[in-house]
C-alpha positions in Angstrom: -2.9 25.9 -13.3 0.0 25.8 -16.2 2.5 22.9 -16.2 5.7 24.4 -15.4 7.5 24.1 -19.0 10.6 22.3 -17.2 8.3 19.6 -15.6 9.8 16.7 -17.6 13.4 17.3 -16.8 15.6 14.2 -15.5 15.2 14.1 -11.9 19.3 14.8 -10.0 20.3 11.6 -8.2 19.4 12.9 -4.9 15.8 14.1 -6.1 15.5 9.8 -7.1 17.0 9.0 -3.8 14.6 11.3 -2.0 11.8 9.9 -3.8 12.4 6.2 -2.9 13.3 7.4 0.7 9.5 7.7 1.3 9.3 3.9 0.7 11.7 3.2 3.2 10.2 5.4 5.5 6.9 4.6 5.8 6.9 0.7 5.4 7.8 0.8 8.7 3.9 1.1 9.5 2.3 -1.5 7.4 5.1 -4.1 8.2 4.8 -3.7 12.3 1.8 -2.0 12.7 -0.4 -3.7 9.9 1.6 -7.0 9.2 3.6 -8.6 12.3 3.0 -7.0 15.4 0.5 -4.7 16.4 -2.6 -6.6 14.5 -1.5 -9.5 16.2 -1.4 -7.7 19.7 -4.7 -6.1 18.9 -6.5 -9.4 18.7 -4.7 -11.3 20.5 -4.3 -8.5 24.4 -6.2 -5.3 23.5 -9.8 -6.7 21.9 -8.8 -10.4 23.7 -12.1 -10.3 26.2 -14.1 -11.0 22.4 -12.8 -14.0 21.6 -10.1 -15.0 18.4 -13.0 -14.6 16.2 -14.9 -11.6 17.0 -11.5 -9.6 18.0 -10.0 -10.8 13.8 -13.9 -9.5 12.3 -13.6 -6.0 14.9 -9.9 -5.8 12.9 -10.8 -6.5 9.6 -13.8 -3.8 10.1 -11.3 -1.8 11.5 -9.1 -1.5 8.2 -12.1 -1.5 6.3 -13.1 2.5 8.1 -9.6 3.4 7.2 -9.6 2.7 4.0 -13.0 3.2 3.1 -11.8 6.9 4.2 -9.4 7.1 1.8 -11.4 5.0 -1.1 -13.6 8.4 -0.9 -11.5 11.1 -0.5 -8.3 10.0 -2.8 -9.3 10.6 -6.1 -10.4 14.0 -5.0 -7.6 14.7 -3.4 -5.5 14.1 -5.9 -7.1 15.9 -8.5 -6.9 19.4 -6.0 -3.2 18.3 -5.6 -2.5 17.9 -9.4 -4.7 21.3 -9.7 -3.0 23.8 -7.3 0.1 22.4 -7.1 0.1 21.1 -3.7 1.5 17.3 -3.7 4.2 17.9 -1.3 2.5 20.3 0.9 0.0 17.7 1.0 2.0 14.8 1.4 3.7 17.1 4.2 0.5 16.9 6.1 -0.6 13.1 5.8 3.7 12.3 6.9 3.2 14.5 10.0 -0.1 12.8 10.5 0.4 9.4 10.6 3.6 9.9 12.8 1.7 11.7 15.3 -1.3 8.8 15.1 1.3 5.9 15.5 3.1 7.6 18.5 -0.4 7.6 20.1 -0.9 3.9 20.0 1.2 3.9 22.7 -1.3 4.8 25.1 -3.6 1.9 23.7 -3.4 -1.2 26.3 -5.4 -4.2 27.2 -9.2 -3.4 26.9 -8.6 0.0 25.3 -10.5 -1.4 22.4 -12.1 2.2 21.2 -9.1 4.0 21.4 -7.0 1.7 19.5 -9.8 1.4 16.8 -9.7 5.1 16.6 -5.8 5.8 16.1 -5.7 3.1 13.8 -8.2 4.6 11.3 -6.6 7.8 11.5 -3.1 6.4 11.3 -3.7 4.5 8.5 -5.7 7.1 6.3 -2.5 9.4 7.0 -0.5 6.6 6.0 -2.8 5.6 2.9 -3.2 9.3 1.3 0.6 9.6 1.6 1.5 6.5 -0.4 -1.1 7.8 -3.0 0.6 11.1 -3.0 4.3 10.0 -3.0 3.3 7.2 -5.9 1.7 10.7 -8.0 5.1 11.7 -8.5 6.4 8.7 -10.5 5.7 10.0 -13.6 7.1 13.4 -13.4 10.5 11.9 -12.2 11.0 9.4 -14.6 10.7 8.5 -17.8 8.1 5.3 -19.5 11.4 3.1 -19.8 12.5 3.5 -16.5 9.5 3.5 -14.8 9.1 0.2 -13.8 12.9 0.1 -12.3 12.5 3.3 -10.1 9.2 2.0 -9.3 11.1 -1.3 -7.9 14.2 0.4 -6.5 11.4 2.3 -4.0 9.8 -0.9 -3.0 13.0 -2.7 -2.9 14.1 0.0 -0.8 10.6 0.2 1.3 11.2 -4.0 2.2 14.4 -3.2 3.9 12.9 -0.1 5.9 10.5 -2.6 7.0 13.6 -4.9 7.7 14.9 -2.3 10.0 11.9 -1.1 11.9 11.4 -5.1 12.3 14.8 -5.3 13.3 14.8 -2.6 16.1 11.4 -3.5 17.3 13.1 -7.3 17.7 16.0 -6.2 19.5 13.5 -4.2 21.9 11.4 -7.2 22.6 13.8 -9.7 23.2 15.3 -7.4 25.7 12.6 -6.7 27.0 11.4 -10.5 27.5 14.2 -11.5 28.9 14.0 -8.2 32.1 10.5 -10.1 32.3 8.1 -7.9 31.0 4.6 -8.7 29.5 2.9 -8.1 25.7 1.3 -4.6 27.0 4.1 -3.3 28.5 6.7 -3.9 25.7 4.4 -3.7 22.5 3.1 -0.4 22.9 7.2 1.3 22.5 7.5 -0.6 18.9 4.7 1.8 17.6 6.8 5.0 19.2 10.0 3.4 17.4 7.9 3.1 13.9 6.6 6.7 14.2 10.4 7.8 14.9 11.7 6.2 11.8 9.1 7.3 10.0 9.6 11.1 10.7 13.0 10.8 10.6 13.6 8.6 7.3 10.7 10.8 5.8 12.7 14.1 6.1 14.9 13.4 2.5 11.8 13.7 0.6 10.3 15.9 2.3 13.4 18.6 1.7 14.6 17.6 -1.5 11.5 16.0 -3.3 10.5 19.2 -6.1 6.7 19.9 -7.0 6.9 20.5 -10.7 3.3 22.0 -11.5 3.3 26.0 -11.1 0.1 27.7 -9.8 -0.9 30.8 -12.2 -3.4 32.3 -9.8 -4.4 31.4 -6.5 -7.6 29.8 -5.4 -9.6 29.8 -2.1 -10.2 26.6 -0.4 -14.0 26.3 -1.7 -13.1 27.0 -5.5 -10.3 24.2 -5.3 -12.5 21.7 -4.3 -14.9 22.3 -6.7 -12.1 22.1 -9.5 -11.0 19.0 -7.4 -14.5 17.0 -8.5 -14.9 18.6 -12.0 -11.6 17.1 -12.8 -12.7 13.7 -11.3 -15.7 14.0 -12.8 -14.2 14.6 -16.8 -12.2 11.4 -16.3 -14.9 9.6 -15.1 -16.9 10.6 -18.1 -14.5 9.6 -20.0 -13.5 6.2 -18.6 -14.2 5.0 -21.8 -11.0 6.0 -23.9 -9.2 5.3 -21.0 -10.4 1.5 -21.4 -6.9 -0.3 -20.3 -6.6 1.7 -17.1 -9.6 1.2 -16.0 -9.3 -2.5 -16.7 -6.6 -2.8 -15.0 -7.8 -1.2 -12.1 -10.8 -3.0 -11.7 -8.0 -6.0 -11.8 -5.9 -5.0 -9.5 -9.1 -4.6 -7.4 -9.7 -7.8 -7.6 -6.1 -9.3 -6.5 -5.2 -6.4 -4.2 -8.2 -7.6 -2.0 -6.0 -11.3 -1.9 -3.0 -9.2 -1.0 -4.2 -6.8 1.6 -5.5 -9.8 3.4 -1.9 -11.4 3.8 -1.0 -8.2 4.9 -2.7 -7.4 7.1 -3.9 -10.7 8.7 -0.2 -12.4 7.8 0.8 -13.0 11.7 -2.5 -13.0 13.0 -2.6 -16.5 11.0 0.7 -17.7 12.1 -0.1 -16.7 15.7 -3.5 -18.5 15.4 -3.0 -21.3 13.5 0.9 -22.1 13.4 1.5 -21.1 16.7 3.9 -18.3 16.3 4.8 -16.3 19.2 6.0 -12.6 18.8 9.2 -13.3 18.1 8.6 -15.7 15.6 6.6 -14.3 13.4 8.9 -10.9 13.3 11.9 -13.3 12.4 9.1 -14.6 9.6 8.4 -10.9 8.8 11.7 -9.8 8.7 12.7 -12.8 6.5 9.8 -11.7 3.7 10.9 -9.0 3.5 13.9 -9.8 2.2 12.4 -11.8 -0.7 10.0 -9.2 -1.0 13.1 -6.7 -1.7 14.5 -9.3 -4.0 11.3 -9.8 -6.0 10.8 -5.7 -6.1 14.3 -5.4 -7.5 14.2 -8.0 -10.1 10.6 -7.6 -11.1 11.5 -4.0 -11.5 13.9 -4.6 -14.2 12.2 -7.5 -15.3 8.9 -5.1 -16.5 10.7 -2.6 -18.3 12.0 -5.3 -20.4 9.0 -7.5 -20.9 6.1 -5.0 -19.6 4.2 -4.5 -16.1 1.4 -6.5 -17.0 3.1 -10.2 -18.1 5.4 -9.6 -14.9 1.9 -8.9 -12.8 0.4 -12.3 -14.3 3.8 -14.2 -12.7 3.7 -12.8 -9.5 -0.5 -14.0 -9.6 1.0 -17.2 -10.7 3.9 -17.3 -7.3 0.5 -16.4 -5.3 -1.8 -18.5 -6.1 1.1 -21.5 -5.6 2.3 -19.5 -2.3 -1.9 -19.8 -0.8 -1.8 -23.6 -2.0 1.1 -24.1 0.3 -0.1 -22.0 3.1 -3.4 -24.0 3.2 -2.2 -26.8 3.4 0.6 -26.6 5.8 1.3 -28.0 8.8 4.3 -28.1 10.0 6.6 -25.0 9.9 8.9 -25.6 6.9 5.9 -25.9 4.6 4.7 -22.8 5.8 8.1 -20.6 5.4 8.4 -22.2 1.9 4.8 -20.1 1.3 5.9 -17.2 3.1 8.7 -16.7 1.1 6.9 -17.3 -2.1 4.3 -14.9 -1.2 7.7 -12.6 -0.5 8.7 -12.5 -3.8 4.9 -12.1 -5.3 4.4 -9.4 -2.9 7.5 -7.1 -4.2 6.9 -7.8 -7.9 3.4 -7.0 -7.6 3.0 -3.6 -5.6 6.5 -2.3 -8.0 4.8 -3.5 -11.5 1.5 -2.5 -10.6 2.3 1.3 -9.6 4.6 1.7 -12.7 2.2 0.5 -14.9 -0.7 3.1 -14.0 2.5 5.7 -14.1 2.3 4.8 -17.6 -1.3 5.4 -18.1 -1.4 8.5 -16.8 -1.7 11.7 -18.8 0.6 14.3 -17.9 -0.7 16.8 -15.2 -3.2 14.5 -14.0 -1.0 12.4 -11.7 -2.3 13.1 -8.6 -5.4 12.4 -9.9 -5.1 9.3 -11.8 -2.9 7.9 -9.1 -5.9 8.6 -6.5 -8.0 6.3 -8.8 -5.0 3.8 -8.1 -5.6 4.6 -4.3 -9.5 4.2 -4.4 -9.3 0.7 -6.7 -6.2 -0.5 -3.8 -8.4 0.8 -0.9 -11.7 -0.6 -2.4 -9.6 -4.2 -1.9 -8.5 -3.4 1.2 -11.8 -2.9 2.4 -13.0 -6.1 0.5 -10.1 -8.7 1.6 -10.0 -8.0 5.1 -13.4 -7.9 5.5 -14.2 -11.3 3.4 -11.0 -13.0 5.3 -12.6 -11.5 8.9 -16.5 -13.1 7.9 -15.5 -16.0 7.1 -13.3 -16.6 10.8 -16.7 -15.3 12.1 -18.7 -17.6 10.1 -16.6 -20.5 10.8 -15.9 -19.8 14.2 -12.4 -19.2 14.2 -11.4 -21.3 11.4 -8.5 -19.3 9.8 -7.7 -22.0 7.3 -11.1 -22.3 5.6 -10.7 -18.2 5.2 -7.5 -18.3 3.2 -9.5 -20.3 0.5 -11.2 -16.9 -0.2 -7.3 -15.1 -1.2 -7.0 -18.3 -3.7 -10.2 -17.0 -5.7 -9.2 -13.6 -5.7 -5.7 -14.1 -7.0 -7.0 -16.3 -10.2 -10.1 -14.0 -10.6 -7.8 -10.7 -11.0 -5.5 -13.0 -13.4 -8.5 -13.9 -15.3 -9.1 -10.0 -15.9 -5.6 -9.3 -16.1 -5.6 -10.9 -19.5 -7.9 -8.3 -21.0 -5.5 -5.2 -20.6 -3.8 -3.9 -23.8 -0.6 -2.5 -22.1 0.7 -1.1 -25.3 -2.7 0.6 -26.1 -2.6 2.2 -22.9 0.2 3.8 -23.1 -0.5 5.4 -26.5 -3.7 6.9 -24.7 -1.5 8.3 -21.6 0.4 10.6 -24.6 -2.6 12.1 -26.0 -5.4 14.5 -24.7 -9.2 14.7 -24.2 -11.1 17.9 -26.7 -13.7 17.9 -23.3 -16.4 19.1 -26.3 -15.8 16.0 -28.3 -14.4 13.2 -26.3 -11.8 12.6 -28.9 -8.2 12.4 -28.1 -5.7 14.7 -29.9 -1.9 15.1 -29.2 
């Protein structure tokens, strides 16, 4: 593999647009399928026969086998990407993929607990590979200055894709409420209008989007994925000067677990515990992500001016006040106050912490040091979900004893927030490994 000598050229306009497209296209999936609607129809009508608490743990395990999926394939993957060239042929792939999956959920209906389990995992490893893949591109597009504001024009963008495929999937239900139909007749046709956005929103990148590595000879199947895990393997070896990145991962671990369990247990607690019906709680989804746009936008120029990591620690900050509120809500203003909050957290977060491993990655090893950044996001995913599920188990159904457990994460991933060198970091990211010596030269 040689770096093609151009790969550092500015990206055109419409190569930037194409790249933030993807955002826009598939947050459509984790805001209905993952956040507001489908989760909540999965415990509450397809997996209802178990009870609130057995149906939250089966979900939570659920996103756990997705993820752990991609928590042991990404870095791998990445590194084959990054070594024959093949980000967009494989983000190609995972797009098609989870569009295909999220049509299928169609078909999943009241008691179809196996199949629905079954799509998800295979819709949401699709989905999770491809945000890996697209986010492997960062670097090579932009530059360390302005990596933190494209990184927050894509989320920015990705909250009001999630707007829209809210919005549609509103207008569908109240029509559909009001000509009298059920939860399983008119949920199932929001997951075909996700997977149509999807495909259609993702076809920008997908066409204009340029891989900038050139292969030099070609490789069978078997050879690249030995190259795959020798590559993984060198950087694991030499975690050591890469001590800021890993650092930070093993951070972002940490709070990512407090995040993914807002996601994706977010209107499962309103429905639960607030009462929320459907429509509610996509007006309340529809409404974060607003703030969450807002927060992505403004944290996203906010980081290239004060750094990734001291905009990070203030979006902890907003989350840790946003759980205090949520906890001890009771009535509904209280609890939109939180939801906004976490809004705004939620955008600053994802868009700093993406640009920030952008800016510890060593050229030609994006879609490798970005998989780490999908395992360390995955490994939380697995984590929070599952840890949020127990404890509903545990306590039989008490949702608001659970939420205690996102307040310890949050401060905990602060706490090891603090011991990242940021500038340091970034030094490292320009230099590279002598594989004989370990030492880094430029």
């Amino acid at each position: 593999m040689a770096l093609n000598p151009n790969n550092f050229d500015p990206a055109t306009r419409r190569e930037l647009f194409a790249w933030c497209m993807y955002d826009f296209a598939n947050s459509g999936y984790t805001t209905v399928i993952l956040t507001a609607i489908f989760n909540a129809y999965f415990v509450g009508v397809i997996a209802a026969e178990r009870g609130s608490g057995d149906a939250t743990l089966l979900w939570s395990i659920t996103m756990a086998a997705a993820n752990m999926l991609v928590l042991l394939s990404a870095p791998v993957v990445g590194a084959i990407a990054d070594y024959s060239g093949a980000k967009k042929r494989f983000l190609t792939v995972t797009t098609i993929g989870c569009v295909v999956f999220t049509a299928l959920l169609y078909f999943a209906g009241p008691g179809d607990v196996t199949l629905a389990v079954v799509l998800v995992i295979l819709a949401t490893f699709m989905f999770a590979s491809g945000e890996n893949l697209i986010a492997a591109f960062l670097p090579e597009i932009s530059t360390p200055q302005t990596m933190g504001r494209l990184s927050g024009y894509g989320w920015a963008l990705g909250y009001f894709g999630g707007l829209l495929s809210l919005a549609l999937c509103l207008a569908y239900v109240t029509y559909a409420e009001k000509q009298g139909l059920e939860a399983a007749e008119y949920v199932p046709v929001t997951n075909l209008i996700v997977a149509l956005l999807f495909g259609i929103a993702a076809l920008p990148t997908l066409f204009w989007l340029r891989e900038r590595v050139d292969v030099s000879e070609s490789f069978d199947s078997t050879h690249l994925i030995r190259a795959g895990f020798r590559r993984l393997g060198d950087t694991l070896r030499h975690a050591r000067l890469h001590t800021d990145l890993f650092r930070f991962l093993l951070s972002l671990t940490v709070y990512y677990a407090g995040i993914y369990i807002v996601i994706v247990l977010a209107a499962v607690y309103a429905q639960e515990v607030m009462g929320f019906k459907t429509q509610d709680t996509i007006i309340l989804i529809m409404v974060v992500n607003v703030t969450a746009a807002i927060g992505a936008f403004l944290f996203g120029h906010l980081q290239d001016r004060i750094g990734s990591s001291r905009c990070i620690a203030i979006t902890l900050l907003i989350w840790i006040a946003a759980i205090v509120c949520a906890y001890f809500a009771t009535d509904e203003w209280l609890f939109w106050v939180a939801a906004n909050l976490i809004g705004t957290a939620l955008g600053g977060a994802q868009s700093a912490g993406r640009a920030l491993v952008g800016q510890f990655t060593p050229a030609g090893r994006q879609g490798e040091f970005f998989g780490l950044w999908g395992l360390a996001t995955k490994l939380s995913a697995i984590i929070g979900p599952l840890t949020y599920g127990g404890m509903v188990y545990i306590f039989e159904g008490d949702h608001r004893i659970a939420l205690l457990s996102t307040l310890v994460f949050f401060i905990v991933g602060l706490m090891l927030l603090a011991t990242v060198n940021e500038s340091r970091g970034r030094k490292l990211a320009y230099l590279q490994i002598d594989k004989a010596s370990g030492i880094y030269s430029r």
